[in-house]
PDB file with one MODEL, atoms N, CA, C and O in Angstrom:
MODEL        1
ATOM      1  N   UNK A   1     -17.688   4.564 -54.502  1.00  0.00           N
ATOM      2  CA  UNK A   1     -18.588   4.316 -53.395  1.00  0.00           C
ATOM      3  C   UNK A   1     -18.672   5.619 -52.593  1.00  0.00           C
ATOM      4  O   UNK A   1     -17.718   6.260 -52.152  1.00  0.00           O
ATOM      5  N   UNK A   2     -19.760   5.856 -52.500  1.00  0.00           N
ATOM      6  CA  UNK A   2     -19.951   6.668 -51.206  1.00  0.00           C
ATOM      7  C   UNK A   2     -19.902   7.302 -50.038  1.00  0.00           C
ATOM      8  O   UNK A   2     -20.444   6.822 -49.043  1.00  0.00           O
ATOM      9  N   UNK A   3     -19.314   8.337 -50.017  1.00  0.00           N
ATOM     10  CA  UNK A   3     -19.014   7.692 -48.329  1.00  0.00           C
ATOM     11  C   UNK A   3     -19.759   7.487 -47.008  1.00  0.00           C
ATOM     12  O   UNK A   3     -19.071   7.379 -45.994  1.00  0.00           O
ATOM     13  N   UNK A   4     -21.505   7.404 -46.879  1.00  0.00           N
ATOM     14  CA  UNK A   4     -22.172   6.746 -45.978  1.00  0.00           C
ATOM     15  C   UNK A   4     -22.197   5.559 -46.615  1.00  0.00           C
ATOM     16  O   UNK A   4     -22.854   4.792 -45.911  1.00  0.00           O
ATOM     17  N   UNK A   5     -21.607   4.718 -48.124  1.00  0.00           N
ATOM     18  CA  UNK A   5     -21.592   3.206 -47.584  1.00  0.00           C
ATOM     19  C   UNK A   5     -20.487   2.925 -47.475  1.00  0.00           C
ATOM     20  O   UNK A   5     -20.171   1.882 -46.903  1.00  0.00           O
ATOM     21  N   UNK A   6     -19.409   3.919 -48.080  1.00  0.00           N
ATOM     22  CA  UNK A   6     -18.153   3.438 -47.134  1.00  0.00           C
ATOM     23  C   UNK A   6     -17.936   3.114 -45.693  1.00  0.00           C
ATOM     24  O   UNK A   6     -17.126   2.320 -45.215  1.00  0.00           O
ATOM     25  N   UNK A   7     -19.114   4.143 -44.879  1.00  0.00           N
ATOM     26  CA  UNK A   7     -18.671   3.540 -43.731  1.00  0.00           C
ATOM     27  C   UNK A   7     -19.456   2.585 -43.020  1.00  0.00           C
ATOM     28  O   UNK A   7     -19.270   2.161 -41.880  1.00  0.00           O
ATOM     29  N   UNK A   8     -20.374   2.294 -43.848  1.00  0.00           N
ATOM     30  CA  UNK A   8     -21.159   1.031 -43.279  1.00  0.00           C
ATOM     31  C   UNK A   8     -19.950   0.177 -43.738  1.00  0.00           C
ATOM     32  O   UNK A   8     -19.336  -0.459 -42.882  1.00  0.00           O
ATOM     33  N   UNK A   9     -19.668   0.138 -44.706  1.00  0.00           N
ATOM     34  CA  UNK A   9     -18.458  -1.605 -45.219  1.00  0.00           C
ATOM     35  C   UNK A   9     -17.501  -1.710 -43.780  1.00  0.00           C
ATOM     36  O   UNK A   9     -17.409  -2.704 -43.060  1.00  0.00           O
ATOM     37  N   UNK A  10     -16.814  -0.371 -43.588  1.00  0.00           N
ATOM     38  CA  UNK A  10     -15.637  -0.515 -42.184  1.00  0.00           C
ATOM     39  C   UNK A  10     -16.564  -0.624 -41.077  1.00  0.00           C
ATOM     40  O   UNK A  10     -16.119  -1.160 -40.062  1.00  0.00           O
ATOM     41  N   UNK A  11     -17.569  -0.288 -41.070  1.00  0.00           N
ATOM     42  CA  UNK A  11     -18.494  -0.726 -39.880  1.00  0.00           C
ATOM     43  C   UNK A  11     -18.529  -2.212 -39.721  1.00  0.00           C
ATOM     44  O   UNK A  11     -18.243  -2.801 -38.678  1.00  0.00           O
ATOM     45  N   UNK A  12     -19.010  -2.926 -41.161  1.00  0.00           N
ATOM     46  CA  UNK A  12     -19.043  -4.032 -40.917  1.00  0.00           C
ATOM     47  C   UNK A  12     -17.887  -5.156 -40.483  1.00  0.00           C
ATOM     48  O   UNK A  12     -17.776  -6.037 -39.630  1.00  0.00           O
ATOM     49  N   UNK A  13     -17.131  -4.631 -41.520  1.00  0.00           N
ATOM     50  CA  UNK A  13     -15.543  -5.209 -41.429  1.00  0.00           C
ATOM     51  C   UNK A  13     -14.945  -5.225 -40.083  1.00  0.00           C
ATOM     52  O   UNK A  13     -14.049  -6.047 -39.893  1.00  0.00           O
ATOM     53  N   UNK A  14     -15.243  -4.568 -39.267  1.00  0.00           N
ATOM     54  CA  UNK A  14     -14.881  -3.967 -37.784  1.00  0.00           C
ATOM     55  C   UNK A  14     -15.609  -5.367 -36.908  1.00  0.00           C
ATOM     56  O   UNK A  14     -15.044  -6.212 -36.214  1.00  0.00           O
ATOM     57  N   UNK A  15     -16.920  -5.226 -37.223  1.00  0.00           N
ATOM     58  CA  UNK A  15     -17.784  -6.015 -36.324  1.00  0.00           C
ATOM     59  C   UNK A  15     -17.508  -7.431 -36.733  1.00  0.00           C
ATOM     60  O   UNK A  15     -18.041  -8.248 -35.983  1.00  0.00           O
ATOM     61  N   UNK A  16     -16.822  -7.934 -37.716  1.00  0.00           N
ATOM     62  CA  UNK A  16     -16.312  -9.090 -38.789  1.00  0.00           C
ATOM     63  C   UNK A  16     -14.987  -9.901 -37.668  1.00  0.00           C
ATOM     64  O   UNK A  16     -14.828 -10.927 -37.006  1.00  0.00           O
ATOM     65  N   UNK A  17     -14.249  -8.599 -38.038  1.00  0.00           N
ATOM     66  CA  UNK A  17     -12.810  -8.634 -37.484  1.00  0.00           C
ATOM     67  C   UNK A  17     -12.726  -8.910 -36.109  1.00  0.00           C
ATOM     68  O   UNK A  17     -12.716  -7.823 -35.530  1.00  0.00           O
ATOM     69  N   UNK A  18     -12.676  -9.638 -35.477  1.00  0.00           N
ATOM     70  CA  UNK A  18     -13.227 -10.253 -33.770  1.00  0.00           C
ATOM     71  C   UNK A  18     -11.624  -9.917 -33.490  1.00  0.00           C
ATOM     72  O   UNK A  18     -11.505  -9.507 -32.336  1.00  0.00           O
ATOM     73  N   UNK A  19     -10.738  -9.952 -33.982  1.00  0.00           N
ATOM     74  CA  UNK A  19      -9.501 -10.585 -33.126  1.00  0.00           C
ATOM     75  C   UNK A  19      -8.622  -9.214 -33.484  1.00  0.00           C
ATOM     76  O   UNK A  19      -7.468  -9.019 -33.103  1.00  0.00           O
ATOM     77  N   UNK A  20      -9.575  -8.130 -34.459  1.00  0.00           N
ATOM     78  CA  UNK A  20      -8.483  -6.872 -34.333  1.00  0.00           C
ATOM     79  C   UNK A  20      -7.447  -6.937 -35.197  1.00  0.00           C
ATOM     80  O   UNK A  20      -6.660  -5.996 -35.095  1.00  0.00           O
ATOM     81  N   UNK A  21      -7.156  -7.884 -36.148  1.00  0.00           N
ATOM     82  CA  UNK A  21      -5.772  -8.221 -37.212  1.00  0.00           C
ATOM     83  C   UNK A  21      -6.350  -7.229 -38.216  1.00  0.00           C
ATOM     84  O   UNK A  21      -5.556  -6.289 -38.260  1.00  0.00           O
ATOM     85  N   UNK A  22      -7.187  -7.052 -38.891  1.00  0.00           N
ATOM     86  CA  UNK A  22      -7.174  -6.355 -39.901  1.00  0.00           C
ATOM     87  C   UNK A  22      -7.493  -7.294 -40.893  1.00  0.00           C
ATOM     88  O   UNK A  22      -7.762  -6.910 -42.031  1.00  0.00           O
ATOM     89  N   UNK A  23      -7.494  -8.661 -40.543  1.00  0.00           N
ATOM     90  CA  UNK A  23      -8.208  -9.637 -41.656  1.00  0.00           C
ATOM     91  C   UNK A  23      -9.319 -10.477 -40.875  1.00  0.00           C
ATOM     92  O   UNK A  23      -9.432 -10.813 -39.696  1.00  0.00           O
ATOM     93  N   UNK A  24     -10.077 -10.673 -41.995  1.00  0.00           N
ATOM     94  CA  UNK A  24     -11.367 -11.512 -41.593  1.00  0.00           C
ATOM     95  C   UNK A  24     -10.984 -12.846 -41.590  1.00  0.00           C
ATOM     96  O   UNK A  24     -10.564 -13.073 -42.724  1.00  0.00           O
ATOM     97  N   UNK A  25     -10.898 -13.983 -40.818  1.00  0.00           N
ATOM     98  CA  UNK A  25     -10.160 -15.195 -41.393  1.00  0.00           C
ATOM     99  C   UNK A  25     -11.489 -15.936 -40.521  1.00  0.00           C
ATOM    100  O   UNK A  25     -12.404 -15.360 -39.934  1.00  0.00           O
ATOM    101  N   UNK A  26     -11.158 -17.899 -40.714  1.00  0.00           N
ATOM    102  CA  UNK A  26     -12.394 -18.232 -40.354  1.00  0.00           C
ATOM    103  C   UNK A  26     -12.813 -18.364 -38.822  1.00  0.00           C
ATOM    104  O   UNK A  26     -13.900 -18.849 -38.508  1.00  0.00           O
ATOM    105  N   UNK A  27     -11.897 -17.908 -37.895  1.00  0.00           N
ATOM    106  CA  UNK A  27     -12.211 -18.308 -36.372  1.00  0.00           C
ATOM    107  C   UNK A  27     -12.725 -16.444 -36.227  1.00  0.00           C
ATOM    108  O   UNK A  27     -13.460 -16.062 -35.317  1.00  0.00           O
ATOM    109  N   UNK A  28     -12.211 -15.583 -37.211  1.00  0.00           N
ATOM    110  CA  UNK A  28     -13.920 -14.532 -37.376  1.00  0.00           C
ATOM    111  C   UNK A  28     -15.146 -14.858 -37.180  1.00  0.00           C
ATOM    112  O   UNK A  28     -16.088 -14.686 -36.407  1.00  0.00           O
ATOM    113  N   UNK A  29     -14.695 -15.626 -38.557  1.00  0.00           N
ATOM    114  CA  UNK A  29     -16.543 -15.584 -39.290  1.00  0.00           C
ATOM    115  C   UNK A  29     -17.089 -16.419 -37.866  1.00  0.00           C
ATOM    116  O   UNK A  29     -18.079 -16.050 -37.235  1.00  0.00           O
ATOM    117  N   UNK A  30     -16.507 -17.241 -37.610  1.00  0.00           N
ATOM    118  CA  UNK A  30     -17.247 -18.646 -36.240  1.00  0.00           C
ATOM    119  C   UNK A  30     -17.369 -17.725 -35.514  1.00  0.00           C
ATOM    120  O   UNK A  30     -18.389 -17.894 -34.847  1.00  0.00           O
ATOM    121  N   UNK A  31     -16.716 -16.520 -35.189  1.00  0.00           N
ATOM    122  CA  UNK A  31     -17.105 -15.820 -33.534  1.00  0.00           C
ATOM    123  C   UNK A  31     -18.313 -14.983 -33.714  1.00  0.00           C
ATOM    124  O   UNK A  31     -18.905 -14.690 -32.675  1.00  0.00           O
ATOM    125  N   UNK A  32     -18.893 -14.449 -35.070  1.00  0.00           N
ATOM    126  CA  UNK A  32     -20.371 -13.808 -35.075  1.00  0.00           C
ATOM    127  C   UNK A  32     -20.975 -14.580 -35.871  1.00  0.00           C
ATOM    128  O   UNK A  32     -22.016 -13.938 -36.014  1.00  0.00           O
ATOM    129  N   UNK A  33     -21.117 -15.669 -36.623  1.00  0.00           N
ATOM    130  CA  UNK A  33     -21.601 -16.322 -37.528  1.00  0.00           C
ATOM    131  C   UNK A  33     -22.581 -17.729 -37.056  1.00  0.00           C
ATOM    132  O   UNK A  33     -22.126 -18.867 -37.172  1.00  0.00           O
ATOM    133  N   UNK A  34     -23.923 -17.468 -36.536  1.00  0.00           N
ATOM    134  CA  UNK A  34     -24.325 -18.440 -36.124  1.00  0.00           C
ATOM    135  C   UNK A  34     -25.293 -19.147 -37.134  1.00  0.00           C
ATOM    136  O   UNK A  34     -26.144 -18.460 -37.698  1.00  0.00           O
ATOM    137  N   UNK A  35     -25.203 -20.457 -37.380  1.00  0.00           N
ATOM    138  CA  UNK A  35     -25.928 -21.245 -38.110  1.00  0.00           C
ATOM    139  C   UNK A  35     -27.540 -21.973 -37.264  1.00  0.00           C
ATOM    140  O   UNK A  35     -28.584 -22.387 -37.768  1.00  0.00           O
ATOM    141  N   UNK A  36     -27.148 -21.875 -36.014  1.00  0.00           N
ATOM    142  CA  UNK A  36     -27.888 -22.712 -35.185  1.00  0.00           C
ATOM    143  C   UNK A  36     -29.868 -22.832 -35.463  1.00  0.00           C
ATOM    144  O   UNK A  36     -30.736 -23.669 -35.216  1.00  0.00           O
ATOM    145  N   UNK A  37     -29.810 -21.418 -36.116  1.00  0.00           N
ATOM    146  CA  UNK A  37     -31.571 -21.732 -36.317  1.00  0.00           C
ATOM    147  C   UNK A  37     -31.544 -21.657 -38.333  1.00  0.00           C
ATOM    148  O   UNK A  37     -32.484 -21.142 -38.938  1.00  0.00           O
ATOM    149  N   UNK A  38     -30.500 -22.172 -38.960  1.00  0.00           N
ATOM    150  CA  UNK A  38     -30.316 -22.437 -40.188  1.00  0.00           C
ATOM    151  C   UNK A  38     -31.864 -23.426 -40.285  1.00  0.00           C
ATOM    152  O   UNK A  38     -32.135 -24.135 -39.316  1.00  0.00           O
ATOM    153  N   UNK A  39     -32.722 -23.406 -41.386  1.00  0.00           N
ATOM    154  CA  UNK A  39     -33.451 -24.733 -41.431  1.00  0.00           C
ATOM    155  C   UNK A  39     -33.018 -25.797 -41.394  1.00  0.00           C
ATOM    156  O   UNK A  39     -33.583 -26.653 -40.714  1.00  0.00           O
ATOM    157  N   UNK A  40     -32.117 -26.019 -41.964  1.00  0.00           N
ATOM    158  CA  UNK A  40     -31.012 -27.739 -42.139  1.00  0.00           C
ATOM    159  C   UNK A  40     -30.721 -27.889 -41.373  1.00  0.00           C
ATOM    160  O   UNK A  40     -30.656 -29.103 -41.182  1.00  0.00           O
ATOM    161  N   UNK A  41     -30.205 -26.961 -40.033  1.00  0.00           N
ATOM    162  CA  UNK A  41     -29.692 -27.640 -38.755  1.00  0.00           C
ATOM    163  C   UNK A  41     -30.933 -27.757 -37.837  1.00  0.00           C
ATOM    164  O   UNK A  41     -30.965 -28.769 -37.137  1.00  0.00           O
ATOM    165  N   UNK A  42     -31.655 -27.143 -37.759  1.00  0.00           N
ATOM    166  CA  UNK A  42     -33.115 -27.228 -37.163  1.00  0.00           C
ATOM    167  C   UNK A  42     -33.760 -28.567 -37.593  1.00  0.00           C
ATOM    168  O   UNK A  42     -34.362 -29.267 -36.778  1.00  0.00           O
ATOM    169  N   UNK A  43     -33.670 -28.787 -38.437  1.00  0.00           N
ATOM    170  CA  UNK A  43     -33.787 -29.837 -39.108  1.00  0.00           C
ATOM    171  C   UNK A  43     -32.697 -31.397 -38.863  1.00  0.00           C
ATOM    172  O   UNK A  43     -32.877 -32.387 -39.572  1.00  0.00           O
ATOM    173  N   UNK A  44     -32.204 -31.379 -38.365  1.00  0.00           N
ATOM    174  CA  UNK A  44     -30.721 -32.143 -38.537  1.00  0.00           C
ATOM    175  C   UNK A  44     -30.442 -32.596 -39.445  1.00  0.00           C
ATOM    176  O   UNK A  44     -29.918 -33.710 -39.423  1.00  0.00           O
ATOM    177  N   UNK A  45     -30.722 -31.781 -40.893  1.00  0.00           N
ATOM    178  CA  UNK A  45     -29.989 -32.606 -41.978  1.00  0.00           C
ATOM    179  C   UNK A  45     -28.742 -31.911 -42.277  1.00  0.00           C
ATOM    180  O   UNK A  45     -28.119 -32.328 -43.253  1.00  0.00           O
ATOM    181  N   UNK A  46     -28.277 -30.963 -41.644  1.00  0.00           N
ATOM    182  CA  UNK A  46     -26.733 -30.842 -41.573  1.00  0.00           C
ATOM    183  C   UNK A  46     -26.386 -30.367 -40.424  1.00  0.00           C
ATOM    184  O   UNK A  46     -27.252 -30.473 -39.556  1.00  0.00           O
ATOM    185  N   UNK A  47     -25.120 -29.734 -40.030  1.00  0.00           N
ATOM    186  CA  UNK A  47     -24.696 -29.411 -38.967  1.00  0.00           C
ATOM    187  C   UNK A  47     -24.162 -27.770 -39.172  1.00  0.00           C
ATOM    188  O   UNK A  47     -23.804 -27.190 -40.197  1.00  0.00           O
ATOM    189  N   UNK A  48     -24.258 -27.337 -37.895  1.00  0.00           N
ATOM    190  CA  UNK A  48     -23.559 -26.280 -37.875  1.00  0.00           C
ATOM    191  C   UNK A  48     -22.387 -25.729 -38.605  1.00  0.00           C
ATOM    192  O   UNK A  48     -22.387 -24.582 -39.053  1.00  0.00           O
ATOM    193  N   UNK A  49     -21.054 -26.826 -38.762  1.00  0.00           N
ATOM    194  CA  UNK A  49     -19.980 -26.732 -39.197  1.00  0.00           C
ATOM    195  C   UNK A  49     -20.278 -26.932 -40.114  1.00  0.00           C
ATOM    196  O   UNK A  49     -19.395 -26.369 -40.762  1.00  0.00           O
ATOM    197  N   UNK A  50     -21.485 -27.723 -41.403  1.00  0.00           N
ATOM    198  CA  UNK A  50     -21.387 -27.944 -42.348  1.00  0.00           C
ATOM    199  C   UNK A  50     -22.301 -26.305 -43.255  1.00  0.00           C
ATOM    200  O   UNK A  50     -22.149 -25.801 -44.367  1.00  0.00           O
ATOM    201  N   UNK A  51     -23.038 -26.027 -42.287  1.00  0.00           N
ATOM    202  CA  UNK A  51     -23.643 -25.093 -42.950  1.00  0.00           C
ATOM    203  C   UNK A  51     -22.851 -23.653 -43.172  1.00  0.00           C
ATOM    204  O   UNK A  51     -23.162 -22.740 -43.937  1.00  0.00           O
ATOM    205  N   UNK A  52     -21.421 -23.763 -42.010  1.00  0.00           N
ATOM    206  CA  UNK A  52     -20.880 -22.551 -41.995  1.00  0.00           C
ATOM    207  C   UNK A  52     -19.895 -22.607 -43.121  1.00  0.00           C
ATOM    208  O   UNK A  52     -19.511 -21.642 -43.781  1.00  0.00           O
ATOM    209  N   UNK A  53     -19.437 -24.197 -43.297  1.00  0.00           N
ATOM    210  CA  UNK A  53     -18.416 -24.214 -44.328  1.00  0.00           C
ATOM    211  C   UNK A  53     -19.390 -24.179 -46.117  1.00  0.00           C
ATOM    212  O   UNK A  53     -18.824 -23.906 -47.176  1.00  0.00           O
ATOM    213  N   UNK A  54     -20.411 -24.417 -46.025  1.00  0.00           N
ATOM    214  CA  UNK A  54     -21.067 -23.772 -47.423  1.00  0.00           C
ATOM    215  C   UNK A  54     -21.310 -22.346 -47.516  1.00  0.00           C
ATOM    216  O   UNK A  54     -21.360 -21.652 -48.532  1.00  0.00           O
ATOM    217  N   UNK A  55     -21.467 -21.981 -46.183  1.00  0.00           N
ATOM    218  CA  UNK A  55     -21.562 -20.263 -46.333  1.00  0.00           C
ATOM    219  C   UNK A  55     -20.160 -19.674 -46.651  1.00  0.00           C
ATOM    220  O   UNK A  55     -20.088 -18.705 -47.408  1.00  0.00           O
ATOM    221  N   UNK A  56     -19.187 -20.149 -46.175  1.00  0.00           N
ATOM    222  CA  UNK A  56     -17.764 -20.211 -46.401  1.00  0.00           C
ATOM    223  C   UNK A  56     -17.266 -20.235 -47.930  1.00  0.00           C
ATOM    224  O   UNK A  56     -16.335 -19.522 -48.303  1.00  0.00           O
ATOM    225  N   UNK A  57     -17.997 -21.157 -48.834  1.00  0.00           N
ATOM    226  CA  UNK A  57     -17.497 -21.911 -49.846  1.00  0.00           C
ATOM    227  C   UNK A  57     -17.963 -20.517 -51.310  1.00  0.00           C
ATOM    228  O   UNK A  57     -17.483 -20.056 -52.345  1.00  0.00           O
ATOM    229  N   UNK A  58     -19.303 -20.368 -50.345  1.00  0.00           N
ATOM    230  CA  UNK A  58     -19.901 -19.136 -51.452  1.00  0.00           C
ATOM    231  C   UNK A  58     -18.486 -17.562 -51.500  1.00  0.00           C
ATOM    232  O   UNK A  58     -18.529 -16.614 -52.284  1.00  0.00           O
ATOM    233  N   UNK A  59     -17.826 -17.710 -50.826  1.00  0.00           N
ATOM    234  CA  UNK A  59     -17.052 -16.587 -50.958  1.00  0.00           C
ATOM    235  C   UNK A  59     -15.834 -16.826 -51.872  1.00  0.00           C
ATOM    236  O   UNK A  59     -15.356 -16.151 -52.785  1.00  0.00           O
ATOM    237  N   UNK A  60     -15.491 -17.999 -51.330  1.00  0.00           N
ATOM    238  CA  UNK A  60     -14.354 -18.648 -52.584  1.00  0.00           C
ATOM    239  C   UNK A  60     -15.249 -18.998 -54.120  1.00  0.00           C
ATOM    240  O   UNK A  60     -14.505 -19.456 -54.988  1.00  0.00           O
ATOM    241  N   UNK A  61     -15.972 -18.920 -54.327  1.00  0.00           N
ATOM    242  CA  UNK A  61     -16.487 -19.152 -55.118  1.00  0.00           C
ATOM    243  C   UNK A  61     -16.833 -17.901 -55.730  1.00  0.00           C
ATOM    244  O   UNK A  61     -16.444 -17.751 -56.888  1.00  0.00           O
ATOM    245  N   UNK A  62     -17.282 -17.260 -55.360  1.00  0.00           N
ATOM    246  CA  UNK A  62     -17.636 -15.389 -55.757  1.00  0.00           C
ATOM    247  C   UNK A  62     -15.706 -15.077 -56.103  1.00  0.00           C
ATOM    248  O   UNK A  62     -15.493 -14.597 -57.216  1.00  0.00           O
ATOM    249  N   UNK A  63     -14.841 -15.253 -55.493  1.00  0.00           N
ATOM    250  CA  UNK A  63     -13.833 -14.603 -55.519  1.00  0.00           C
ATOM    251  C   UNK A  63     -13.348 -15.592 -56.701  1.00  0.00           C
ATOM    252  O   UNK A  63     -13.004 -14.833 -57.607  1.00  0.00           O
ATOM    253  N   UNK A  64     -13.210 -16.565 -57.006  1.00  0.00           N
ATOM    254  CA  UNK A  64     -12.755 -17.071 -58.015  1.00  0.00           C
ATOM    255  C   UNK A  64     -13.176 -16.860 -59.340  1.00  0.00           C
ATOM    256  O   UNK A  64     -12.427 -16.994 -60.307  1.00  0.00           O
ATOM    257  N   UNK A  65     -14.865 -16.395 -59.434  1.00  0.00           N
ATOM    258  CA  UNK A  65     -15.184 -15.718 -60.279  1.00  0.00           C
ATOM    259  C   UNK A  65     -14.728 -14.827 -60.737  1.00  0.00           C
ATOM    260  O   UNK A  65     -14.297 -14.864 -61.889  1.00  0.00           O
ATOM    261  N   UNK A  66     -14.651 -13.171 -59.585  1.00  0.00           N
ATOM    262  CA  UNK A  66     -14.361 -12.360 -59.895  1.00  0.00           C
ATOM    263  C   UNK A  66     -12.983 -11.944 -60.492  1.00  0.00           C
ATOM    264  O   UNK A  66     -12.812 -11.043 -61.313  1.00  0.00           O
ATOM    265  N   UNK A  67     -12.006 -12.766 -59.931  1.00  0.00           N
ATOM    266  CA  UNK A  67     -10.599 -13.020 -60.578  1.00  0.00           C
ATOM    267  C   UNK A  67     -10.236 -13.861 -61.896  1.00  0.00           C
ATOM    268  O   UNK A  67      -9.116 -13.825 -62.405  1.00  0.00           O
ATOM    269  N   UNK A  68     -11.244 -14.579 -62.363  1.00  0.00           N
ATOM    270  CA  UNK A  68     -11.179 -15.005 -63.254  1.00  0.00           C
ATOM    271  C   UNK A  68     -10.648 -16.802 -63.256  1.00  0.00           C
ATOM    272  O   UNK A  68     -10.522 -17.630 -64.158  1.00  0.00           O
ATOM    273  N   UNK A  69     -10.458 -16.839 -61.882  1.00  0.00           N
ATOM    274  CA  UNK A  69      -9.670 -18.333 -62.093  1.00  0.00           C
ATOM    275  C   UNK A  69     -11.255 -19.573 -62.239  1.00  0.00           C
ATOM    276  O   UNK A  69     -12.470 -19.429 -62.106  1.00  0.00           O
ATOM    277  N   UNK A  70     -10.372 -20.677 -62.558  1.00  0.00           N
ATOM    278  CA  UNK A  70     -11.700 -21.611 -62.697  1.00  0.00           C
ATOM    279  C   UNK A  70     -11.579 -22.938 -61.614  1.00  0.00           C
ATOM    280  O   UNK A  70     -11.596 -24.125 -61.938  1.00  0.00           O
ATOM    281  N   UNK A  71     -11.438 -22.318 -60.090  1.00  0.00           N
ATOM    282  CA  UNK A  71     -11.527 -23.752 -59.320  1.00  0.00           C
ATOM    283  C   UNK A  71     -12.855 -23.800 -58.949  1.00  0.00           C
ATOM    284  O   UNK A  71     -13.288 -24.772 -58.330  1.00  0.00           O
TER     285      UNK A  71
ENDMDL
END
């Protein structure tokens, strides 16, 4: 990688990281992660929490790929 997109990634990771640990965990993602004008919640066919935990689900899911496991 590059290093102008290296430092977009720590750019992002930075702006990710709300609480300063050095890990992204999920009361992160909830502190910049707004669902509220999602269509489905605009919609009320889901909720906020439900749309954040499918946006959630796509990462465990990418990562289980990439490691090879099959949950």
């Amino acid at each position: 990688m590059n290093a102008f997109r290296k430092n977009i990634v720590i750019r992002a990771f930075k702006q990710l990281d709300q609480d300063k640990s050095g890990q992204i965990d999920i009361n992160d993602i909830k502190g910049v992660y707004s669902a509220a004008k999602h269509p489905d919640v605009v919609s009320r066919r889901k909720t906020e929490e439900d749309v954040l935990a499918e946006f959630l689900d796509t990462f465990e899911l990418h990562y289980s790929i990439v490691v090879g496991h099959n949950t």
